[in-house]
C-alpha positions in Angstrom: -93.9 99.2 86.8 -97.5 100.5 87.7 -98.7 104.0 87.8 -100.5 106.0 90.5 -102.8 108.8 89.0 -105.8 110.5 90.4 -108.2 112.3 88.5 -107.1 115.8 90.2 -103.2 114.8 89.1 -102.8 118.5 90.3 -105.0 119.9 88.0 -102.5 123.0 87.2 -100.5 120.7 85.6 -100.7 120.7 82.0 -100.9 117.3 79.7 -98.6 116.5 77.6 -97.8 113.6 75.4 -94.9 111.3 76.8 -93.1 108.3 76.0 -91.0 107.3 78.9 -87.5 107.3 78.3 -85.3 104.2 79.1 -82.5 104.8 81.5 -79.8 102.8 82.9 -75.9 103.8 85.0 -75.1 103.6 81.4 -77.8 105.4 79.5 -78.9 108.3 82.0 -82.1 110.7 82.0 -81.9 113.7 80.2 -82.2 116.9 82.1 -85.8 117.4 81.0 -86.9 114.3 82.8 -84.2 114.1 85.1 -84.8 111.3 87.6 -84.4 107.6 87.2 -86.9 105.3 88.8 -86.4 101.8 90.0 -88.1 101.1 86.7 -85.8 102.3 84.3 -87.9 105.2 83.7 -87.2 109.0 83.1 -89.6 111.3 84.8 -90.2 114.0 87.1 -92.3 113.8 90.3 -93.0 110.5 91.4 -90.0 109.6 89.5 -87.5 111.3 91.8 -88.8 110.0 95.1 -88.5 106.4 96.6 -87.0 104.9 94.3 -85.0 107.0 92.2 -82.2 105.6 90.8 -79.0 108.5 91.5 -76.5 106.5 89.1 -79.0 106.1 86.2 -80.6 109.9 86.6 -79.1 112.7 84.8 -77.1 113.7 87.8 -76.7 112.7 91.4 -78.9 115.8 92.8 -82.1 115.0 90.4 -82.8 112.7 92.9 -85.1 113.7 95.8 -83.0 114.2 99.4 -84.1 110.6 101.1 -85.9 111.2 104.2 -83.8 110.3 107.6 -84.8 106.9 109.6 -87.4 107.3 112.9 -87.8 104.7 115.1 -91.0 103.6 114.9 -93.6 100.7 115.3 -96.5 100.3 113.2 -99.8 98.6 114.3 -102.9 98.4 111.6 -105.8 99.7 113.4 -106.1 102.0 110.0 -104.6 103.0 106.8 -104.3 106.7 108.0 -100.3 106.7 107.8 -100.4 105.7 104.5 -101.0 106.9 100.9 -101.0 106.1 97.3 -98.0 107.3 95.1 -100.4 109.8 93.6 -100.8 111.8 96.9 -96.6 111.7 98.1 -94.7 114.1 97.6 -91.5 112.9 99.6 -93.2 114.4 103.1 -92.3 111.3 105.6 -93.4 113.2 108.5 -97.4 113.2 106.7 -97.3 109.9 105.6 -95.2 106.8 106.5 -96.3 104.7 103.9 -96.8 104.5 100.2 -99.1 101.5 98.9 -100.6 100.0 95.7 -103.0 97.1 95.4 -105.9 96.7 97.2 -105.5 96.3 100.9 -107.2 95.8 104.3 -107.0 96.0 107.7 -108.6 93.4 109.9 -107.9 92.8 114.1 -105.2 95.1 114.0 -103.0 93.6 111.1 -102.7 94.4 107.3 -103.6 92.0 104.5 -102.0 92.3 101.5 -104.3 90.7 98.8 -103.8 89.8 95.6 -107.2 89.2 93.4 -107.2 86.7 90.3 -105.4 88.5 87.6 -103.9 91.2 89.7 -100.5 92.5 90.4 -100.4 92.2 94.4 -100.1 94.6 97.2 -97.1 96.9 97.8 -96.6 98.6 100.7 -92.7 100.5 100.7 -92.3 102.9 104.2 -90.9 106.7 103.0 -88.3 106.5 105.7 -84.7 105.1 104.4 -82.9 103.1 106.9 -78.9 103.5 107.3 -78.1 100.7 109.0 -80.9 99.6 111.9 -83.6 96.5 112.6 -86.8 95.5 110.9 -88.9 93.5 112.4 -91.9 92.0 111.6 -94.7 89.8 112.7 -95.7 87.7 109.3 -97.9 85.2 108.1 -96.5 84.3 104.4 -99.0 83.4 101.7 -99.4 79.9 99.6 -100.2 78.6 96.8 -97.4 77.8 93.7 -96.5 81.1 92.2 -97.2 83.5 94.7 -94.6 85.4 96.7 -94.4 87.7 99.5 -91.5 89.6 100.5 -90.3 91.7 103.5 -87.2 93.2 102.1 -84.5 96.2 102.6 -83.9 97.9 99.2 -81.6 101.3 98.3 -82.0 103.3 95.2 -78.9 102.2 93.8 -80.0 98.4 94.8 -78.1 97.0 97.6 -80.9 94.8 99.0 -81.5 92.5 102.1 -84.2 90.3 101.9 -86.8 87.6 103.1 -89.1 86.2 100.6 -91.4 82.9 101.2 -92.1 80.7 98.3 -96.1 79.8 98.5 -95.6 76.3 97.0 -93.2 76.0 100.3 -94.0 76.7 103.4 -91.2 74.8 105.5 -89.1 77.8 104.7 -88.3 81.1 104.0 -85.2 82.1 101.6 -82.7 85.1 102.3 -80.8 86.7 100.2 -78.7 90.0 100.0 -77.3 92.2 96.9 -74.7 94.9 96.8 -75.6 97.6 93.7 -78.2 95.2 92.0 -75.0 92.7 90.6 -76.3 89.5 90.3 -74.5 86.8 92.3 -77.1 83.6 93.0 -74.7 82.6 96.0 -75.9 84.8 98.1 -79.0 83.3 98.7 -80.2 80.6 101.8 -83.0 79.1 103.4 -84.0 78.9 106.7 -86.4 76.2 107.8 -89.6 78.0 110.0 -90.9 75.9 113.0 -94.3 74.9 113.5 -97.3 73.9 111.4 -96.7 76.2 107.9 -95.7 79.2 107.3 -99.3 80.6 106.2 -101.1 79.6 109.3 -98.2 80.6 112.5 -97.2 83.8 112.6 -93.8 84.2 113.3 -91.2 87.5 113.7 -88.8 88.0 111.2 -85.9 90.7 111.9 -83.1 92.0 109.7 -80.5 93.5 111.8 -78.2 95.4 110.0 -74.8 97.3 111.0 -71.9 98.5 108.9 -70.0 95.0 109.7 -72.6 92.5 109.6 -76.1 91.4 108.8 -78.0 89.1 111.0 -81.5 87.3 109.6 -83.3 86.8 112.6 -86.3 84.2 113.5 -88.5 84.7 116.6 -85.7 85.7 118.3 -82.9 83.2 117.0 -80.0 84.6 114.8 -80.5 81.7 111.4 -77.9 83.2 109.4 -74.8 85.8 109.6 -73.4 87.8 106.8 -70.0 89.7 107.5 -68.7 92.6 105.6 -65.2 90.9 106.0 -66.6 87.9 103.8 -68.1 90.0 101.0 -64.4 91.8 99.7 -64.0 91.5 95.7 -60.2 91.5 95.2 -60.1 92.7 91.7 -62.6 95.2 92.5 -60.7 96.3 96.1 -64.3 96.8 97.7 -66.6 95.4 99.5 -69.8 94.2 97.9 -71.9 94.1 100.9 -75.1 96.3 100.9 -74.3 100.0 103.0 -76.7 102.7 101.7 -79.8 103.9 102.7 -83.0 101.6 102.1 -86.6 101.4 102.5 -88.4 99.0 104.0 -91.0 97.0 101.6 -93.3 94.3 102.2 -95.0 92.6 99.0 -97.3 90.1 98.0 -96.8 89.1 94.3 -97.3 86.8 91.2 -94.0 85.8 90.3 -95.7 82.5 88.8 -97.8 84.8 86.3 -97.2 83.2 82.4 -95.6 86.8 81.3 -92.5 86.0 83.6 -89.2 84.4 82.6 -89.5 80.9 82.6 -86.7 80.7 85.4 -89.0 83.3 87.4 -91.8 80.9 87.5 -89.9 78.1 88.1 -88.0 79.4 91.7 -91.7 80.4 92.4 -93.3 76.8 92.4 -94.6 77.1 88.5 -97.7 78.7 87.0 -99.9 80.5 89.4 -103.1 79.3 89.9 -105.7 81.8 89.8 -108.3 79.6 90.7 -106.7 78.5 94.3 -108.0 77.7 97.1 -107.9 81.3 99.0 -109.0 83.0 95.6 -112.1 80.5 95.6 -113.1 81.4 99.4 -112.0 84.8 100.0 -111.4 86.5 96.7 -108.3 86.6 96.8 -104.8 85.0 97.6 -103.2 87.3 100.9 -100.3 87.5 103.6 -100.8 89.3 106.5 -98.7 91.8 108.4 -99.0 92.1 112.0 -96.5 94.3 114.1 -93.8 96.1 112.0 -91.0 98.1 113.8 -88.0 100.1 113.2 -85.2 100.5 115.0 -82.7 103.1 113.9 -78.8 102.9 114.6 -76.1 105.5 114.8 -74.5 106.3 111.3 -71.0 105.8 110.4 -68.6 107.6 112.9 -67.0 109.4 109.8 -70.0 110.5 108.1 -70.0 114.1 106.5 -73.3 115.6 108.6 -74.4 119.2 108.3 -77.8 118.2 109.2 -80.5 115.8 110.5 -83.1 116.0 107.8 -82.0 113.5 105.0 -79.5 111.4 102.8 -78.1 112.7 99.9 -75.4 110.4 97.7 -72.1 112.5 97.2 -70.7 110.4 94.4 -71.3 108.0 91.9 -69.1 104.8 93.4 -72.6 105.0 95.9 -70.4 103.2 98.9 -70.6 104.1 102.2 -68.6 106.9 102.4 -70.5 108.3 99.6 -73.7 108.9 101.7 -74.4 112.7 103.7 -76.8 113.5 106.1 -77.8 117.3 105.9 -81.1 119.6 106.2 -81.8 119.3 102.8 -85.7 119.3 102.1 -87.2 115.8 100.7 -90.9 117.6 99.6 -91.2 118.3 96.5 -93.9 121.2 95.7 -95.3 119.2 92.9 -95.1 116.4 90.3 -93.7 118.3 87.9 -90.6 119.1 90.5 -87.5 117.5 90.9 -84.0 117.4 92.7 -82.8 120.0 90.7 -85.7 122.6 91.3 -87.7 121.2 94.4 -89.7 124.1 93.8 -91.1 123.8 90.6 -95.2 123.9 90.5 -95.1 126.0 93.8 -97.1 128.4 92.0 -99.2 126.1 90.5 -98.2 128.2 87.5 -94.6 127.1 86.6 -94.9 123.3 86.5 -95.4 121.4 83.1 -96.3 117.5 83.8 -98.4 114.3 82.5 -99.8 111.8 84.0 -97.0 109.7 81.8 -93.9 111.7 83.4 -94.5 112.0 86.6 -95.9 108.8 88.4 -93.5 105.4 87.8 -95.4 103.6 84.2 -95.6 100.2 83.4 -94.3 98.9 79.9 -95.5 95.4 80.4 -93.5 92.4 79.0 -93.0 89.3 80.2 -89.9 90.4 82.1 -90.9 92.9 84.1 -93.4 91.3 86.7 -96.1 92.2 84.7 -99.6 90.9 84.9 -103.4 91.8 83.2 -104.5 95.3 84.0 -107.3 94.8 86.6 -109.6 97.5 87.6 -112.0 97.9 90.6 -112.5 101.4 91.5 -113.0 101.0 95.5 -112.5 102.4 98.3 -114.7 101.9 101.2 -114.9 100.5 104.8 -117.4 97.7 105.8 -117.9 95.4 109.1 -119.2 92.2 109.1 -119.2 89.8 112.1 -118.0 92.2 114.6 -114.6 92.9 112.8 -114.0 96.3 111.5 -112.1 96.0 107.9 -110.6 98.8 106.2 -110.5 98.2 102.3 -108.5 100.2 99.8 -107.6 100.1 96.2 -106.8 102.2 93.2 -109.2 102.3 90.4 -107.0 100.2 88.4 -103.6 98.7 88.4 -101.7 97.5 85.5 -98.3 95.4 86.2 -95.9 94.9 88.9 -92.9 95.3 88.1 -89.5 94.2 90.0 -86.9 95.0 87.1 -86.9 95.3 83.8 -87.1 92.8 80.6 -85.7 89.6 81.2 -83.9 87.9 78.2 -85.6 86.3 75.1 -84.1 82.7 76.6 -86.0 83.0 79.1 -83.1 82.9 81.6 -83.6 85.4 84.1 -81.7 89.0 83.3 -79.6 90.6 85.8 -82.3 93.1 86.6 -84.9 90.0 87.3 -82.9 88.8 90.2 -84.8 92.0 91.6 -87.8 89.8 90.7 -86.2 87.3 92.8 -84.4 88.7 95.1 -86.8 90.9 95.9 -90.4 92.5 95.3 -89.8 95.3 93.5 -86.9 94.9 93.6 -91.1 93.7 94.1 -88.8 95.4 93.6 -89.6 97.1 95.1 -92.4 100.5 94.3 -95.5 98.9 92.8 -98.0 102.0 92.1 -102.0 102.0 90.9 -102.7 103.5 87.7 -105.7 105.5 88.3 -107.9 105.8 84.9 -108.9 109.3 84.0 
């Protein structure tokens, strides 16, 4: 987990001493701090936007209506579509991105960098997708240790994923989850053409529909998942990923020594934080060219009163469980929530930290966490023609893509969101700002 805080943090907002409460489908928020981030942290704000966890918060509605899915493509002539975690409050329509890390953006495409001794580059979009295509045009990082991920991800963790292993660059692995449970079947390579996977830039698509997913690469369907095939008798469902996701795209250090040992070991072993790319550019990257999004039609049977958002109806989280309605996603401060969306309006009523309100990290050596660096930037330069965009928080302080792994050093069911994902990164990484 890393935090996003600015110096104004709303400055009506009064401080207050917090200790983030744990939270869990079994161990829920309290109504205080209602909402459930992908952490496994109470909070308000921050907490009950992308990311919030509607099983694990104190009730279904604490969470933050999801904003609907646009059809959109995304070129990286500029960061101006996107914002740190600090400055979203659940407007999609202001800002289609939320980031951490420190980013650039050079020709047109986005590189997500990842400094020695740094937590990576997150970027999540604030539109959910219920069912659609992702595309995107990708050149993977390398190096043993270091991962990037282009993945699907829900709040109640059904997950679709690419992620390229930097100590391999013949391949990148696939993998899909249905309500974060941990099955390692689910996972295949697919073999990438051409020189590496760091120096071509290929198109990677995910095309999703309530009966199938389809991985494709530059243009070729590599592997087919059927809804048919994912039925759990004793369970009489179908554990196949149907809620609303975000799309996230990652660049992190699953090799860092604070992982689980089985962590580092899928990732190549230790990361080197002397590499090559670190030693010429300062940093270890992947870039992003062209990202689009292509929304489809929702279920036929859908309960819809409106066009504005997703809201989860009841805790089985299935399908059927999903609306789409005109409830607002904007949340009037960080002290707000699903319950009062309202709350801070005034700049009066709302009572919030720092701590509360923007996703914290814990550390541990399960959790995806690595050194606190700091940098303070945020400027533009040009040099040799190229304009470069470059943008960080003032500090960061662990990336985390689940929550503590065991002592054994096995990897926990929430780790596979390591694994399986970014954030699972999972997926949203967030800069803690230093007041």
């Amino acid at each position: 987990m890393v935090r996003f805080v600015t110096p104004l943090l709303l400055a009506s907002l009064s401080v207050t001493a917090f200790a983030a409460q744990s939270c869990s489908s079994s161990s829920q928020c309290d109504e205080k701090y209602p909402c459930c981030s992908q952490y496994g942290e109470c909070g308000t704000g921050a907490y009950c936007l992308g990311g919030c966890d509607p099983l694990a918060s104190f009730s279904l509605d604490s969470c933050a209506p999801m904003p609907v899915c646009e059809d959109k493509t995304y070129n990286w002539n500029n960061l101006n579509n996107s914002v740190t975690q600090d400055k979203y409050l659940g407007n999609a329509s202001t800002a289609d991105w939320t980031y951490s890390g420190k980013v650039k953006t050079e020709d047109g495409n986005l590189i997500m960098t990842m400094p020695a001794n740094s937590v990576g580059t997150l970027f999540a979009n604030n539109h959910y997708i219920w069912y659609g295509k992702v595309s995107g045009k990708i050149k993977s990082s390398r190096g043993k240790g270091v991962v990037t991920a282009f993945i699907l991800l829900s709040d109640v963790k059904d997950e679709i994923d690419y992620e390229w292993v930097g100590a391999d660059l013949t391949a990148v692995q696939t993998n899909y989850y249905w309500q974060g449970v941990l099955d390692w079947e689910n996972a295949g390579n697919i073999s990438v053409d051409g020189e590496d996977t760091f120096n071509d830039w290929h198109t990677y698509e995910i095309d999703w529909t309530p009966e199938k997913v389809d991985w494709v690469v530059d243009g070729s369907v590599r592997r087919t998942l059927k809804k048919a095939d994912t039925y759990n008798e004793t369970s009489k469902q179908y554990e196949f990923p149907q809620t609303p996701s975000r799309l996230q795209m990652s660049l992190w250090p699953a090799g860092q020594a604070s992982n689980a040992q089985g962590t580092i070991d899928w990732a190549g072993g230790d990361i080197d934080w002397n590499s090559e790319d670190i030693q010429t550019v300062g940093y270890d990257y992947a870039m992003v060219g062209e990202v689009s999004v292509q929304c489809y039609d929702a279920p036929s049977d859908v309960t819809k009163t409106g066009d504005n958002a997703y809201i989860y109806t009841k805790s089985s989280a299935m399908e059927s469980d999903i609306s789409i309605t005109d409830n607002s996603t904007v949340l009037a401060s960080l002290g707000a929530t699903g319950l009062d969306m309202d709350l801070g309006a005034d700049k009066s009523s709302a009572s919030s930290s720092a701590s509360n309100s923007i996703p914290t990290s814990n550390g541990g050596s399960g959790g995806m966490t690595s050194n606190i660096t700091s940098s303070g930037e945020s400027n533009s330069s040009s040099s040799s023609g190229t304009s470069t965009t470059d943008s960080s928080g003032t500090s960061t302080s662990g990336f985390t893509q689940g929550t503590a792994t065991q002592d054994s050093g096995a990897a926990s069911q929430n780790e596979r969101v390591l694994r399986g994902s970014l954030f699972g990164v999972l997926v949203a990484l967030v800069v803690l700002v230093t007041i």
